[in-house]
PyMOL CGO cylinders between C-alpha atoms (Angstrom):
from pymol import cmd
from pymol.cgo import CYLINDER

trace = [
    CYLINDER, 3.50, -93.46, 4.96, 5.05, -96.29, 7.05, 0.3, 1, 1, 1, 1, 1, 1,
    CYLINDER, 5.05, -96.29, 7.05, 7.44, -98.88, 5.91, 0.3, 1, 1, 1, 1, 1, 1,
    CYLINDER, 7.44, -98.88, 5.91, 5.48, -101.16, 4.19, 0.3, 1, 1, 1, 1, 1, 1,
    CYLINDER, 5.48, -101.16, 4.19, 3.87, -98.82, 1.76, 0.3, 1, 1, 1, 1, 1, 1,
    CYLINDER, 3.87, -98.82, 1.76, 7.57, -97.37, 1.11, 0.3, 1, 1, 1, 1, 1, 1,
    CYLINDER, 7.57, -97.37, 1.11, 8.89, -100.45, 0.46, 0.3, 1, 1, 1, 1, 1, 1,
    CYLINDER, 8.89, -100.45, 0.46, 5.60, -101.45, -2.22, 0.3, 1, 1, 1, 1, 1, 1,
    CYLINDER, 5.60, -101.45, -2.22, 6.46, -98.00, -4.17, 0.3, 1, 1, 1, 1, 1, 1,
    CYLINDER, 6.46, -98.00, -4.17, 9.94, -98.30, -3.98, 0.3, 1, 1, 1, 1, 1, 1,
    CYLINDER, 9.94, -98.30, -3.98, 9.89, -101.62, -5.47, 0.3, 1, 1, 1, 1, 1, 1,
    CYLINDER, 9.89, -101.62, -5.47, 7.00, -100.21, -7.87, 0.3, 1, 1, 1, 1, 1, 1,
    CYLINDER, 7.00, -100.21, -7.87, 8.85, -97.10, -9.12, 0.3, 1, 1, 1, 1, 1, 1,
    CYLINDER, 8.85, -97.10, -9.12, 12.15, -99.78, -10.01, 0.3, 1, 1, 1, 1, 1, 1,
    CYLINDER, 12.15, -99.78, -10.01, 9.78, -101.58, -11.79, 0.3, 1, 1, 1, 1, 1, 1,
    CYLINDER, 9.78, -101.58, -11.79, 10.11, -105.23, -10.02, 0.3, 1, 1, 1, 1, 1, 1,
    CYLINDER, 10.11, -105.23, -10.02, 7.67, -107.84, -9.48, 0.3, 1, 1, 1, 1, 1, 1,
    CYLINDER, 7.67, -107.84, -9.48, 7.26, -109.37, -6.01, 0.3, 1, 1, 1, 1, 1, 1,
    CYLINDER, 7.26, -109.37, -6.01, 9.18, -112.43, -7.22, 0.3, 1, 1, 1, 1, 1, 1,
    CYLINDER, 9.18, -112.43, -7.22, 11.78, -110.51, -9.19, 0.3, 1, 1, 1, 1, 1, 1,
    CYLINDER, 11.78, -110.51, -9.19, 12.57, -108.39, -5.65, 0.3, 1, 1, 1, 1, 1, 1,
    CYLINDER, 12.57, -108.39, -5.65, 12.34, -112.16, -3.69, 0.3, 1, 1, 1, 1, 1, 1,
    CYLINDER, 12.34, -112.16, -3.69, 15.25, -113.04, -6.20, 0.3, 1, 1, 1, 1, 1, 1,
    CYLINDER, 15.25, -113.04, -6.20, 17.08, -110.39, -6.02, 0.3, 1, 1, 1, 1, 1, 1,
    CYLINDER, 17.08, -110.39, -6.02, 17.87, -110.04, -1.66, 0.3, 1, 1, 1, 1, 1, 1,
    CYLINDER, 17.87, -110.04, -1.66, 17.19, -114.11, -1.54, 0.3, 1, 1, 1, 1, 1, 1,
    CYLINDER, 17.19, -114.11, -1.54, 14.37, -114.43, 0.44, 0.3, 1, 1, 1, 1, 1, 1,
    CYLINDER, 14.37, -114.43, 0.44, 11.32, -116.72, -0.03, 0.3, 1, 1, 1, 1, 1, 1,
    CYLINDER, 11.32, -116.72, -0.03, 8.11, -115.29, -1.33, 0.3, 1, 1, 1, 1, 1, 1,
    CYLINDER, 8.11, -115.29, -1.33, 5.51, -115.64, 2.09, 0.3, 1, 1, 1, 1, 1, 1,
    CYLINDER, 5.51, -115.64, 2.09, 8.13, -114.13, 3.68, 0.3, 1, 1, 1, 1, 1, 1,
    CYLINDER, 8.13, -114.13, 3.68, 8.82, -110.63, 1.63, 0.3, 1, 1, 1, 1, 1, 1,
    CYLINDER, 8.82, -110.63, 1.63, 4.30, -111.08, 0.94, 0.3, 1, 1, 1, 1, 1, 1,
    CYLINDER, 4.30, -111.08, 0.94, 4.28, -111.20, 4.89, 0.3, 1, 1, 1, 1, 1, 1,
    CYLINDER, 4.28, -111.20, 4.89, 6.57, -107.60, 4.71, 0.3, 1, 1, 1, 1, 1, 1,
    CYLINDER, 6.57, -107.60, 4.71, 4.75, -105.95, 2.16, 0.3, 1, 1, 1, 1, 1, 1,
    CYLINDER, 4.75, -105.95, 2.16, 1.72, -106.76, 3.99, 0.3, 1, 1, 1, 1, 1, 1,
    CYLINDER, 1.72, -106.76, 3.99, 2.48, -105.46, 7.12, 0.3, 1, 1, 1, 1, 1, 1,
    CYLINDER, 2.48, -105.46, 7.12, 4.80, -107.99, 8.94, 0.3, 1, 1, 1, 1, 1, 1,
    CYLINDER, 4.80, -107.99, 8.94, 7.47, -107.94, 11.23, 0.3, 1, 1, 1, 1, 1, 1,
    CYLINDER, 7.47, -107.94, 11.23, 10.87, -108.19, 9.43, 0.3, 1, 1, 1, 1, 1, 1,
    CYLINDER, 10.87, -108.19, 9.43, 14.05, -108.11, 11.22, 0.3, 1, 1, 1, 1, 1, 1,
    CYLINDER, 14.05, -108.11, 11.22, 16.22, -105.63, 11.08, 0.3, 1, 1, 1, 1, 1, 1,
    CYLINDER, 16.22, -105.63, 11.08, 18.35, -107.40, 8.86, 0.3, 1, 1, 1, 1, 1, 1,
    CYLINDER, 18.35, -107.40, 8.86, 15.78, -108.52, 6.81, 0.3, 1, 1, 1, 1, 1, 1,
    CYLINDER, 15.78, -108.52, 6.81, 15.14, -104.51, 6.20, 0.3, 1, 1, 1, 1, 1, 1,
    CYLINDER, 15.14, -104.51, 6.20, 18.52, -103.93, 5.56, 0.3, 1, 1, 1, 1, 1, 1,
    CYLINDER, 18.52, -103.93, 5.56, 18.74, -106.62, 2.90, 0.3, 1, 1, 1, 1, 1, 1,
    CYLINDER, 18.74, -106.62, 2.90, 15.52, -105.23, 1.11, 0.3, 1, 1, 1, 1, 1, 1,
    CYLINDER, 15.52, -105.23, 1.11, 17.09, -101.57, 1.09, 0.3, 1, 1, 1, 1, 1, 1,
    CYLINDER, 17.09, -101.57, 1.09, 19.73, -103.23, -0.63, 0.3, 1, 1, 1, 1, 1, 1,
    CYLINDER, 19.73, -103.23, -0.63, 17.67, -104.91, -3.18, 0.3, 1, 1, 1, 1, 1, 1,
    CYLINDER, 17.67, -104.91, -3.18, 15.51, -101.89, -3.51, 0.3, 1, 1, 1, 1, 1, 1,
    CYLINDER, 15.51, -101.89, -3.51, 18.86, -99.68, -4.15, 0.3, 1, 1, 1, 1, 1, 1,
    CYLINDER, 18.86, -99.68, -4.15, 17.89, -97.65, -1.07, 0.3, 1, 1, 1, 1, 1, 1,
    CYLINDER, 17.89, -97.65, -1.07, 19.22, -96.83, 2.23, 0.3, 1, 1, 1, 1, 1, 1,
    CYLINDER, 19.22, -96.83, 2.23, 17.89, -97.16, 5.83, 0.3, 1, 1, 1, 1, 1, 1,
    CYLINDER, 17.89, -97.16, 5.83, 17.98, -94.04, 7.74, 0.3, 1, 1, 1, 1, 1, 1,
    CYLINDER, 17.98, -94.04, 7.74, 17.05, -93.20, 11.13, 0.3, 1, 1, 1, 1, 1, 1,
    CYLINDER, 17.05, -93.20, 11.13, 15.47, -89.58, 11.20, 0.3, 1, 1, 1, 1, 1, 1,
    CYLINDER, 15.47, -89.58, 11.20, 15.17, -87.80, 14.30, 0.3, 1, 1, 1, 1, 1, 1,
    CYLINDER, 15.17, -87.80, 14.30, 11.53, -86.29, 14.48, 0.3, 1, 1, 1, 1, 1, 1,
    CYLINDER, 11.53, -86.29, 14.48, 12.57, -82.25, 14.78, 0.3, 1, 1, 1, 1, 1, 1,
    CYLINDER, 12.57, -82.25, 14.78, 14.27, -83.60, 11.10, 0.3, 1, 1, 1, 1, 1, 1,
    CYLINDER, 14.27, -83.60, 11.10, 11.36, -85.06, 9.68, 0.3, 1, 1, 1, 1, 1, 1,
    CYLINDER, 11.36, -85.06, 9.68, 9.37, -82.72, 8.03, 0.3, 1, 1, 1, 1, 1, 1,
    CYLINDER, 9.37, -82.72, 8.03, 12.62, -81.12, 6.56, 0.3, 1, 1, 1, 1, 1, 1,
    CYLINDER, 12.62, -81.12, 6.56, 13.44, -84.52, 5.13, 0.3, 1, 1, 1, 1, 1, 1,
    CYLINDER, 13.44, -84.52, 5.13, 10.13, -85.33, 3.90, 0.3, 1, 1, 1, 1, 1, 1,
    CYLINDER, 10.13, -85.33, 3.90, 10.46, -81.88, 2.34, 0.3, 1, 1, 1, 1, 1, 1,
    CYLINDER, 10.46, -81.88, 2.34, 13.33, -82.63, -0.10, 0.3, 1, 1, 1, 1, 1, 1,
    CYLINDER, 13.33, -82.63, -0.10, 12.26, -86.00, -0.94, 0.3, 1, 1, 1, 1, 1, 1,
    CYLINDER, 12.26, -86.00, -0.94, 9.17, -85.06, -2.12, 0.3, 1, 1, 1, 1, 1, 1,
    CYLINDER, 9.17, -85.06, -2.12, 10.48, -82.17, -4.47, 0.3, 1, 1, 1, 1, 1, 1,
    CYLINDER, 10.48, -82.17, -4.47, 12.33, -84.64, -6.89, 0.3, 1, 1, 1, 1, 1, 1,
    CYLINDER, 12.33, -84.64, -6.89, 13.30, -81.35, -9.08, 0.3, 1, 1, 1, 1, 1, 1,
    CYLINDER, 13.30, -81.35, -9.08, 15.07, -80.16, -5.99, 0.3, 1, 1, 1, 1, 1, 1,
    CYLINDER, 15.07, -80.16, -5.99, 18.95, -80.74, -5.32, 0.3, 1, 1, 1, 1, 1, 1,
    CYLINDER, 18.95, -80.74, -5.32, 21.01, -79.69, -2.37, 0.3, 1, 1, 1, 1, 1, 1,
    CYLINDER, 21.01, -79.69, -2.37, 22.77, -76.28, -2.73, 0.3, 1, 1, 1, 1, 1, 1,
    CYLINDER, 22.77, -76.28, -2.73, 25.97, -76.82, -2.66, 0.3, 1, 1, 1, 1, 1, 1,
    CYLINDER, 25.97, -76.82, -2.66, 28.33, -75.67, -0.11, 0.3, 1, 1, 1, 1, 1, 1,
    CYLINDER, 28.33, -75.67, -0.11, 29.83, -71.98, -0.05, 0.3, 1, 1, 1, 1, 1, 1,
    CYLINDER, 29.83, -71.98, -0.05, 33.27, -71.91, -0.54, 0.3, 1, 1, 1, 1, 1, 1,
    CYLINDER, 33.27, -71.91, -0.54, 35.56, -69.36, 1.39, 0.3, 1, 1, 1, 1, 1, 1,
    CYLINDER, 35.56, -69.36, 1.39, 36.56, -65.72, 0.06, 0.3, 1, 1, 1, 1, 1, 1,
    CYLINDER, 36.56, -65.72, 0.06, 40.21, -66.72, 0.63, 0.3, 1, 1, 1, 1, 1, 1,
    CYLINDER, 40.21, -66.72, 0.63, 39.70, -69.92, -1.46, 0.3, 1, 1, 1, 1, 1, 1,
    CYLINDER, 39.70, -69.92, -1.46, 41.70, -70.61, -4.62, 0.3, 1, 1, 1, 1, 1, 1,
    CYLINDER, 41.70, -70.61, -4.62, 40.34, -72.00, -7.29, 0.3, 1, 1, 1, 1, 1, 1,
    CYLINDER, 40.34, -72.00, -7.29, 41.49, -75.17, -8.99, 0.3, 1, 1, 1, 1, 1, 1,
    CYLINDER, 41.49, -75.17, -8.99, 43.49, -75.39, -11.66, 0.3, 1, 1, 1, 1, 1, 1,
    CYLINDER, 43.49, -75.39, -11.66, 42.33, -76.96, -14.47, 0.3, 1, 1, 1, 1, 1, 1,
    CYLINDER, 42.33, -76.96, -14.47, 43.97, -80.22, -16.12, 0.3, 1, 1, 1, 1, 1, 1,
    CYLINDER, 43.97, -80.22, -16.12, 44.95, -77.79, -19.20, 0.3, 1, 1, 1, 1, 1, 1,
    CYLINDER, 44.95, -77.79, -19.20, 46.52, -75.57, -16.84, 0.3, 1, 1, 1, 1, 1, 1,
    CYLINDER, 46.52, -75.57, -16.84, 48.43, -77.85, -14.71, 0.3, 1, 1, 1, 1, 1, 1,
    CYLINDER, 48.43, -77.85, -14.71, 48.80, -81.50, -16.66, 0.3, 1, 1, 1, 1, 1, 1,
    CYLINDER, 48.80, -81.50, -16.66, 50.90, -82.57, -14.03, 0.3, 1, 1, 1, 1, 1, 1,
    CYLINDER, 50.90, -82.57, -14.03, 48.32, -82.35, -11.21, 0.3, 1, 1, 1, 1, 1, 1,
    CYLINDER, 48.32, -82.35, -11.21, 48.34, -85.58, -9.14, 0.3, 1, 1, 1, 1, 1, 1,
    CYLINDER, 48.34, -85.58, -9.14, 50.79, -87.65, -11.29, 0.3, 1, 1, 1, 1, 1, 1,
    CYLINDER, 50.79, -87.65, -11.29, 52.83, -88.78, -8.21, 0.3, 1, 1, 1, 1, 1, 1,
    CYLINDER, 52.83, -88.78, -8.21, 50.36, -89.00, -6.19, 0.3, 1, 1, 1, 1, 1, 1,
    CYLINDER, 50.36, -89.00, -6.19, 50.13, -85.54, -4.67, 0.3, 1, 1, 1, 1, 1, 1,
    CYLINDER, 50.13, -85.54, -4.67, 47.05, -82.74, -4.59, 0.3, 1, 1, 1, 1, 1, 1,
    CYLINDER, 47.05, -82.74, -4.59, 46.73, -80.42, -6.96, 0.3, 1, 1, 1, 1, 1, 1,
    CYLINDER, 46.73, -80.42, -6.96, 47.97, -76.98, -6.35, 0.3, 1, 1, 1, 1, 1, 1,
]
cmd.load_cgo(trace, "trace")
């Protein structure tokens, strides 16, 4: 899919009209129709939409690609998160320690 199409669903799945996205990053409407349709925009230009589009601009390199595509298209899916030591200590919790970070220091 290139960058036009994600930019039509991405727009699409947020629910916004051509002229409510044109509003939103402040650009005229031939321009962003120009975009959607295949245009030319400036890097800038991009940048703004992601904004407007509550996205981010991301340069993948190709060996990456696939991976990425991966986990975008399983919605359902979230990133594991990461193991902690054996030797770790775990937190305490608020209960245990009320004074944790009161002055401004880390918690034990």
């Amino acid at each position: 899919m290139d960058v036009y199409q994600q930019l039509k669903q991405r727009r699409k799945a947020l629910g916004l009209q051509q002229a409510a996205l044109q509003q939103r990053v402040g650009i005229n409407q031939q321009q962003y129709q120009r975009i959607e349709a295949g245009g030319n925009p400036r890097l800038d230009t991009l940048s703004l939409l992601a904004q407007g589009l509550e996205a981010e601009l991301l340069l993948v390199p190709k060996e990456k690609l696939a991976a990425v595509q991966a986990v975008l298209a399983d919605e359902s899916s979230t990133l594991p998160a990461a193991p902690r030591p054996a030797n770790a200590v775990a937190p305490l919790a608020l209960a245990d320690d009320p004074w944790a970070g009161l002055l401004g220091q880390h918690a034990r």
